[in-house]
C-alpha positions as CSV (number, residue, x, y, z in Angstrom):
1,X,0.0,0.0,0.0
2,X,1.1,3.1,-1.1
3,X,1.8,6.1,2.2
4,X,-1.1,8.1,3.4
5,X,-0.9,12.1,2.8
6,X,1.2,13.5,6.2
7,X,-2.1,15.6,7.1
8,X,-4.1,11.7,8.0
9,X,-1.0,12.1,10.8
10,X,-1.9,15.2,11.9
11,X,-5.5,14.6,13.3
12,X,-5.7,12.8,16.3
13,X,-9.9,11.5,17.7
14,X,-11.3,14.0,19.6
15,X,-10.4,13.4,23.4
16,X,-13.5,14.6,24.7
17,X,-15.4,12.3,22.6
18,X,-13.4,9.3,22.7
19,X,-13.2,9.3,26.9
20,X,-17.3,9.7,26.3
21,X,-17.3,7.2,24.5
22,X,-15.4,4.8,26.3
23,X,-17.6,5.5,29.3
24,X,-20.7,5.0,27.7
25,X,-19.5,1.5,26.7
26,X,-18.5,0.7,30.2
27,X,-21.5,1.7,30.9
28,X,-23.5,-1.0,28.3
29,X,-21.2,-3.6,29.9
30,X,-23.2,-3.1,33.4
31,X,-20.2,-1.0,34.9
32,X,-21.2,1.8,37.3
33,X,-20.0,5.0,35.4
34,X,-20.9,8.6,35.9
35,X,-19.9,10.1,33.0
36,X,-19.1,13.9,33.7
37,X,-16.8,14.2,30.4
38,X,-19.3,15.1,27.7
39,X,-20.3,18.7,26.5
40,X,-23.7,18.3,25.9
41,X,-26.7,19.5,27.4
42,X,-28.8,16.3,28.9
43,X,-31.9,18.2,28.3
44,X,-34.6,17.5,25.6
45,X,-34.7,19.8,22.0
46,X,-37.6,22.2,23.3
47,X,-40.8,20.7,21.7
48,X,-41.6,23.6,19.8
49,X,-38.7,22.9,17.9
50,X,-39.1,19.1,16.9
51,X,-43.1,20.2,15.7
52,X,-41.7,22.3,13.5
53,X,-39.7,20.0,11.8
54,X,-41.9,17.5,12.1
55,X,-44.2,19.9,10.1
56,X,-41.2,20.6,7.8
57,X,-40.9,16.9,6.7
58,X,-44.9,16.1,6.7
59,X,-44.6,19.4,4.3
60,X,-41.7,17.7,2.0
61,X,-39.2,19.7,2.7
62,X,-36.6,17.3,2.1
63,X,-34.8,18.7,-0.9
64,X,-31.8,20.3,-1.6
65,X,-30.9,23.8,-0.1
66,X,-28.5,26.3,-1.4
67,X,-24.8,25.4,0.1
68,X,-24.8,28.6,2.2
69,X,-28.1,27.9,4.3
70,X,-31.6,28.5,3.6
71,X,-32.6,32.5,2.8
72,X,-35.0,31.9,6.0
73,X,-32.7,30.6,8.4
74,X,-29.8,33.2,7.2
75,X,-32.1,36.1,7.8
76,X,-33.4,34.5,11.1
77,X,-29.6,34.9,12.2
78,X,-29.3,37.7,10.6
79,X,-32.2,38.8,13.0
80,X,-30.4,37.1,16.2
81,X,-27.1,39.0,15.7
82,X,-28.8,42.5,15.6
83,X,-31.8,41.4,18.6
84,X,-28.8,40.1,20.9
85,X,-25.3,41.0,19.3
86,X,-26.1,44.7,18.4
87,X,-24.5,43.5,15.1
88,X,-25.3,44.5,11.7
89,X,-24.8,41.7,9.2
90,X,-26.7,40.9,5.8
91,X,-28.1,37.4,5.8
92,X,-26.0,37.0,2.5
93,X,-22.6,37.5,5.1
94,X,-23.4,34.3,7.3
95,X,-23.2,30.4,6.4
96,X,-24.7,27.6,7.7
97,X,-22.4,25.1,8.4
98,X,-22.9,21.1,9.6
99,X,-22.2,22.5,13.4
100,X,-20.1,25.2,14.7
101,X,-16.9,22.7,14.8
102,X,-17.1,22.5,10.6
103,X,-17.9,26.4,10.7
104,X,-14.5,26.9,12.2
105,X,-12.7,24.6,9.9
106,X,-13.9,26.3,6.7
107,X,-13.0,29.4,8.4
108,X,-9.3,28.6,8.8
109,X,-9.5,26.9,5.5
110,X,-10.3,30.3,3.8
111,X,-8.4,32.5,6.0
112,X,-4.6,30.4,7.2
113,X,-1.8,29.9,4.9
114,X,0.7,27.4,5.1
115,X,3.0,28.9,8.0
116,X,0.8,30.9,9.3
117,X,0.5,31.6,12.9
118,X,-2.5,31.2,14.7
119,X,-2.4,32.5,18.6
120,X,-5.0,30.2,20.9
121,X,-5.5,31.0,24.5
122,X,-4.8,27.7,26.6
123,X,-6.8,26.1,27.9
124,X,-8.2,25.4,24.8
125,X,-11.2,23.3,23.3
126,X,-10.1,20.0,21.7
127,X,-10.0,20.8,18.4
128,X,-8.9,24.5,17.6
129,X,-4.7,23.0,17.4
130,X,-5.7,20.3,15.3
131,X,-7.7,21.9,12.6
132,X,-5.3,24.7,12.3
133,X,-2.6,22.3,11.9
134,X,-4.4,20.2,9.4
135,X,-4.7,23.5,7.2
136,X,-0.9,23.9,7.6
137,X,-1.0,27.1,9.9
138,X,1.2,26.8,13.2
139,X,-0.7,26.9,16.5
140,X,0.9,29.3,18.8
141,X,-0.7,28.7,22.3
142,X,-0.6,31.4,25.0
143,X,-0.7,29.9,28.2
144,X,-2.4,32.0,30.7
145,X,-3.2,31.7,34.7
146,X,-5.7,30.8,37.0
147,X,-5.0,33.8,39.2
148,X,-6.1,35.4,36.1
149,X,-9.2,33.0,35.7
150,X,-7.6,31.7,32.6
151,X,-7.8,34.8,30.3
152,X,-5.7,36.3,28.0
153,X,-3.8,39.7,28.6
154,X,-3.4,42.3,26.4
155,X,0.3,42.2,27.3
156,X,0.2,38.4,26.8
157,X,-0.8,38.7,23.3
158,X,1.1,41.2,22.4
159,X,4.2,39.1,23.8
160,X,3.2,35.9,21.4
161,X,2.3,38.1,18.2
162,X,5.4,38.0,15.5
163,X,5.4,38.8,11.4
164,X,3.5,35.6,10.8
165,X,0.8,35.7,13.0
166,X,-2.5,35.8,11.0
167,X,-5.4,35.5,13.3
168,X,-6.5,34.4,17.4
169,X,-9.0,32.5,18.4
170,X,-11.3,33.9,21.1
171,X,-13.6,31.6,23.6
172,X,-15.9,33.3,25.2
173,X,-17.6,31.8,27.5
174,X,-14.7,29.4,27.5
175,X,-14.9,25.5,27.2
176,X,-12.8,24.4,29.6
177,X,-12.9,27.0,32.0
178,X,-16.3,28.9,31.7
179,X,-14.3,32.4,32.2
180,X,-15.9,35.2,30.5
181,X,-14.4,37.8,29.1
182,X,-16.1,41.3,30.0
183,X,-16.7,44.4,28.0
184,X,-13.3,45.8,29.5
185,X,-11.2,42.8,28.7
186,X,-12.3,42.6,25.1
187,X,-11.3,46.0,24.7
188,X,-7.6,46.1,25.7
189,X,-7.1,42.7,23.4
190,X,-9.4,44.5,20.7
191,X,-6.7,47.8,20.8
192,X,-3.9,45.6,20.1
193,X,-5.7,43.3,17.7
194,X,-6.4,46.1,15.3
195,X,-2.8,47.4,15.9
196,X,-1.5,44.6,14.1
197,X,-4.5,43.9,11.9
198,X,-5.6,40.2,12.8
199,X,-8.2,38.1,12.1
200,X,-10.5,37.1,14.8
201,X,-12.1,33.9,15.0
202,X,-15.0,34.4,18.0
203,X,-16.3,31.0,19.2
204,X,-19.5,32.0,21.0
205,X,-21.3,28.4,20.6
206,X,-21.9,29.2,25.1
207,X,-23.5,33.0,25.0
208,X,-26.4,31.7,26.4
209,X,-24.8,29.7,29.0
210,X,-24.1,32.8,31.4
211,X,-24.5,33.5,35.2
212,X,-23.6,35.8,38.0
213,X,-24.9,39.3,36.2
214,X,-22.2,38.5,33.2
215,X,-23.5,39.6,29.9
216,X,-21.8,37.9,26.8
217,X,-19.9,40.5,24.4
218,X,-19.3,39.9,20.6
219,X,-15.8,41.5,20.5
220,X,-17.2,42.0,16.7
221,X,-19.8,44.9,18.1
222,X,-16.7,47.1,19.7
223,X,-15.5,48.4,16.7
224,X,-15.6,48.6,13.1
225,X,-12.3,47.6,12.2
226,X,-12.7,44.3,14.8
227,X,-16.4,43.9,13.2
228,X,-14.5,43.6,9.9
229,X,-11.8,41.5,10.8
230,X,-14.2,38.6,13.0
231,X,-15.7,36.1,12.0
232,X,-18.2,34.9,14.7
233,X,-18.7,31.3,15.6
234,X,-22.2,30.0,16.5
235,X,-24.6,27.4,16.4
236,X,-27.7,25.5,18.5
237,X,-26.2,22.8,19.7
238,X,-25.1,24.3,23.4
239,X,-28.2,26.9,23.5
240,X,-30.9,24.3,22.4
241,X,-29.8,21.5,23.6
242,X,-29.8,20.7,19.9
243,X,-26.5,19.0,19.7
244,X,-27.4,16.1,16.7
245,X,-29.3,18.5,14.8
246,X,-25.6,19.8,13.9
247,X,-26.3,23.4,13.0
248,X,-23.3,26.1,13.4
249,X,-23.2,29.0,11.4
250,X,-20.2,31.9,10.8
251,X,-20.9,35.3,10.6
252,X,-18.0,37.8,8.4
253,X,-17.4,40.3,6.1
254,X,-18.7,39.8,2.5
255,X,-15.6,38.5,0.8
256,X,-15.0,35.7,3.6
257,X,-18.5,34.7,3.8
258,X,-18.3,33.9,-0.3
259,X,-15.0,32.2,-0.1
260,X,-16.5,30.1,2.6
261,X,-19.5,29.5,1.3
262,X,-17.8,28.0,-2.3
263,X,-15.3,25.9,-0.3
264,X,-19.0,24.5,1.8
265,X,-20.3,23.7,-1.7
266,X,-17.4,21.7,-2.6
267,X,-17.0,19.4,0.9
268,X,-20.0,18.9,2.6
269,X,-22.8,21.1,0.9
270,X,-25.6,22.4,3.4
271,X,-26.6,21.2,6.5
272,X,-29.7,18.5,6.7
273,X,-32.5,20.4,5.4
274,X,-34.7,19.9,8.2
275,X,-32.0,20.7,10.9
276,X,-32.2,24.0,9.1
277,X,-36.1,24.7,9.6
278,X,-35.3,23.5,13.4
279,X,-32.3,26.1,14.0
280,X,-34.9,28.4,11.8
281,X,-37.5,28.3,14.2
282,X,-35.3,28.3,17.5
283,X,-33.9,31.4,16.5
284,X,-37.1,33.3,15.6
285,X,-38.9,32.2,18.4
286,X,-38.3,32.3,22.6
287,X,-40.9,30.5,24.8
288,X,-38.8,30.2,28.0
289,X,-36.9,27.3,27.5
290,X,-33.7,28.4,26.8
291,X,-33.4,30.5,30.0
292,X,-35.3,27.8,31.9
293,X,-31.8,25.6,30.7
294,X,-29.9,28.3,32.2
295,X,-31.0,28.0,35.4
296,X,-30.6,25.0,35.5
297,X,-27.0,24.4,34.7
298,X,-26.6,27.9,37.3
299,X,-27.1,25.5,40.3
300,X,-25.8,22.7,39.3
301,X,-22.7,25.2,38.6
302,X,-23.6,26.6,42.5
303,X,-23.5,22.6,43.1
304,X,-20.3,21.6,41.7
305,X,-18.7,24.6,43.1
306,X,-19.8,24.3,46.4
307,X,-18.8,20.8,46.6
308,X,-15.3,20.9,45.4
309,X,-14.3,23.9,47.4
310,X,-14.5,21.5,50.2
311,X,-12.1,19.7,49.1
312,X,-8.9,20.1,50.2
313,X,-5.7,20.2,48.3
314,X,-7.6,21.3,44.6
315,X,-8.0,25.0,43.4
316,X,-10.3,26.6,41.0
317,X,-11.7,29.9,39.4
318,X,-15.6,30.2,39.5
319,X,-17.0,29.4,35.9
320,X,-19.3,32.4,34.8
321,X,-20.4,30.4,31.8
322,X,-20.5,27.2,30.1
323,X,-21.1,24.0,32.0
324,X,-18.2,23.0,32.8
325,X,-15.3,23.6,36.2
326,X,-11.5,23.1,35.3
327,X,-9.9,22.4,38.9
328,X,-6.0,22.7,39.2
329,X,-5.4,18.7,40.6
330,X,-1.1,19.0,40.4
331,X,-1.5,19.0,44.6
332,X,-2.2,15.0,43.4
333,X,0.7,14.4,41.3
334,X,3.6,12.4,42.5
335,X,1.3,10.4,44.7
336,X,0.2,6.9,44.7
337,X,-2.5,4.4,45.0
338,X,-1.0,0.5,45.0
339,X,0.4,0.1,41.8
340,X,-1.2,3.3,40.3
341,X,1.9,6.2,40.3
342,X,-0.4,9.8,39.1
343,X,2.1,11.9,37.2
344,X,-0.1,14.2,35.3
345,X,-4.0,14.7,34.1
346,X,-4.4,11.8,32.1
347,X,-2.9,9.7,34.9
348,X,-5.8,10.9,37.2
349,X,-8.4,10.7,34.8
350,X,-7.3,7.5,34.3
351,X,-7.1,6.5,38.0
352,X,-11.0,8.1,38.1
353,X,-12.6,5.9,36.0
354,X,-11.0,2.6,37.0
355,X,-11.0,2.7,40.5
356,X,-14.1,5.0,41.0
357,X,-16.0,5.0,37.9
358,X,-16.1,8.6,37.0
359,X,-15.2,9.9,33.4
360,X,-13.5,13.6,33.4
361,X,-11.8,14.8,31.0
362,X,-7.5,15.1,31.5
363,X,-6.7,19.0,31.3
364,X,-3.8,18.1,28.8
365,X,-6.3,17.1,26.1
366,X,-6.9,20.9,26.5
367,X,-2.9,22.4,26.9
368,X,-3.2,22.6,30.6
369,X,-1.9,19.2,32.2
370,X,-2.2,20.6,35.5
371,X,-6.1,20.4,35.8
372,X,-9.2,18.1,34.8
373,X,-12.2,19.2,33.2
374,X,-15.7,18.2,35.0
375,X,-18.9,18.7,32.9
376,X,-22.0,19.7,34.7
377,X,-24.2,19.3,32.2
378,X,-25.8,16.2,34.0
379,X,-28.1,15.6,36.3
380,X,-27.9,17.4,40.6
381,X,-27.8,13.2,41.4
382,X,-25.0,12.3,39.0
383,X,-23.1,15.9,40.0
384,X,-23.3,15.3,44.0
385,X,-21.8,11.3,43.1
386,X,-19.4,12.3,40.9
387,X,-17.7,14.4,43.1
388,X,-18.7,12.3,45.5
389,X,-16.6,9.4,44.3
390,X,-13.8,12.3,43.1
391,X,-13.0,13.1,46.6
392,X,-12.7,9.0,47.6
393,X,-10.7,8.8,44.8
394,X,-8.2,12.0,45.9
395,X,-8.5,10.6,49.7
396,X,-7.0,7.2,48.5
397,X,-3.8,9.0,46.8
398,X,-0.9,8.9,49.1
């Protein structure tokens, strides 16, 4: 057999997903397992949403759409950005993409050379390294503090930023951390963003996951100039608990928005037809459900946060947003359990789901070996025994 192309190298399985994954088959085996790993909402699609495409298919619409997105959906988004975003965008600027994960991948696709530099906050979700590396752009990763709630400095960035950096990637609210960046904060980085004319690529799939008074901020809507050089990152999935639908869209200037919607035609086309009607709809319309999701995942996060702050030897920042808690575990390193020796992250996530059964994420999957990553997007029961069995599991470490 002749050798694979290099890039079949380059991508490695999701570690978020395959730790799921291997849970959930533990858990078909008759294994106790509380999986706390997964970023997705265990709540229901709203109903309104499934009668509507329900109605859709009954009504036959099960043809093709153009590549971009339906006109309707586009111009619901459209609608979205300006009702919540205070951002002007034609619906002819924004692309419906098969999730907000593809979205970003045709993004650096149209935007990254090979060479280029891309600057990415760490923590970091999963996948942002790999698909820039996969599009031959060099992942520059800016490792920021806890002390600092994980965010990025102006100073920071500046530091990292050299002739061949092309664009950053902004989280906000962040998955792994749930920090959110404030009106303030996007303003210093915004000053020094324009300075040396970057793109932006704003991943906002959590702007409705959002507590304590925080408001969630488009750095798009500061300025012009930033406006022009972002390209926003969005989707259902997160919002709507509407992860298998698999709508994302990206929002950007004219010429990026055409260059992404050809390279769309060419790969995967549009999303499912009546995936779009269902993102149509939950955009249009708000019958409580959404913020009823909120509030739920706000005391779960009052929950997980009370719990672990009674455990000794572990720190952590309050998340603001998202559903997940990163704690700082390196107090646990260099201890030992039998024949289990916990050097790093995916030593104790590893040492969590054999000997207790829980399933959290290791924080190096995410460019921060000193912490794990505990999703809280379960159930009060499963939350109170998962930490539960994380604190046995700490306790047995000598």
């Amino acid at each position: 057999m002749k050798q694979l192309a290099k890039r079949a190298n380059i991508i490695k399985p999701s570690a978020t997903v395959a730790l799921t994954t291997r849970a959930k088959l533990l858990k078909k085996e008759g294994k106790d397992i509380i999986i706390m790993a997964a970023g997705e909402p265990d709540f229901d699609t709203p109903d309104y949403i499934k009668e509507y495409a329900i109605d859709a298919i009954q009504k036959g619409f099960t043809k093709y759409t153009p590549a971009e997105g339906t006109v309707e959906l586009r111009m619901a988004i459209a609608e979205k950005l300006k009702r919540d975003n205070n951002l002007e965008y034609d619906w002819k600027d924004i692309v419906v993409s098969n999730g907000a994960k593809q979205a970003i991948a045709n993004t650096l696709m149209v935007i990254i050379d090979e060479g280029d530099e891309v600057i990415i906050p760490s923590p970091y979700w999963v996948t942002y390294t790999s698909l820039v590396e996969l599009v031959g752009g060099k992942p520059v990763i800016v490792k920021t503090k806890i002390e600092n709630e994980f965010k990025l400095t102006p100073e920071e960035l500046e530091k990292h930023i050299t002739p061949k950096t092309k664009a950053i990637i902004l989280n906000s609210p962040s998955n792994p951390t749930g920090s959110v960046y404030t009106l303030e904060e996007l303003k210093a980085l915004g000053e020094i963003i324009e300075k040396h004319d970057l793109f932006v690529i704003s991943d906002e799939i959590y702007e409705k996951i959002i507590y304590d008074g925080y408001k969630h901020i488009s750095i798009a809507s500061i300025s012009d100039k930033l406006k022009e050089n972002t390209i926003i990152i969005n989707g259902v999935s997160k919002s709507h608990a509407m992860t298998g639908w698999r709508v994302g869209f990206s929002a950007s200037n004219s010429e990026i928005a055409k260059k992404i919607a050809a390279l769309q035609s060419q790969l995967s086309h549009h999303t499912a037809s009546i995936s779009q009607k269902a993102a149509e709809i939950a955009f249009l319309k708000n019958d409580g459900s959404v913020e009823k999701m909120r509030k739920e995942f706000e005391k779960r996060r009052d929950k997980i946060v009370e719990m672990l702050s009674n455990i000794e030897g572990i720190k952590f920042n309050i998340p603001h947003g998202a559903f997940y808690v990163f704690p700082d575990v390196s107090y646990f390193y260099r201890k030992r359990y039998k024949n289990w020796y916990i050097k790093n992250s995916l030593d104790l996530s590893e040492f969590l789901l054999e000997k207790v059964g829980l399933a959290a994420v290791s924080g190096i999957a995410f460019g921060e070996d000193s912490c794990i990553r505990f999703s809280y997007a379960t159930n009060i029961d499963n939350i109170i025994e998962g930490i539960n069995r994380f604190k046995k599991a700490l306790e047995m470490l000598l």
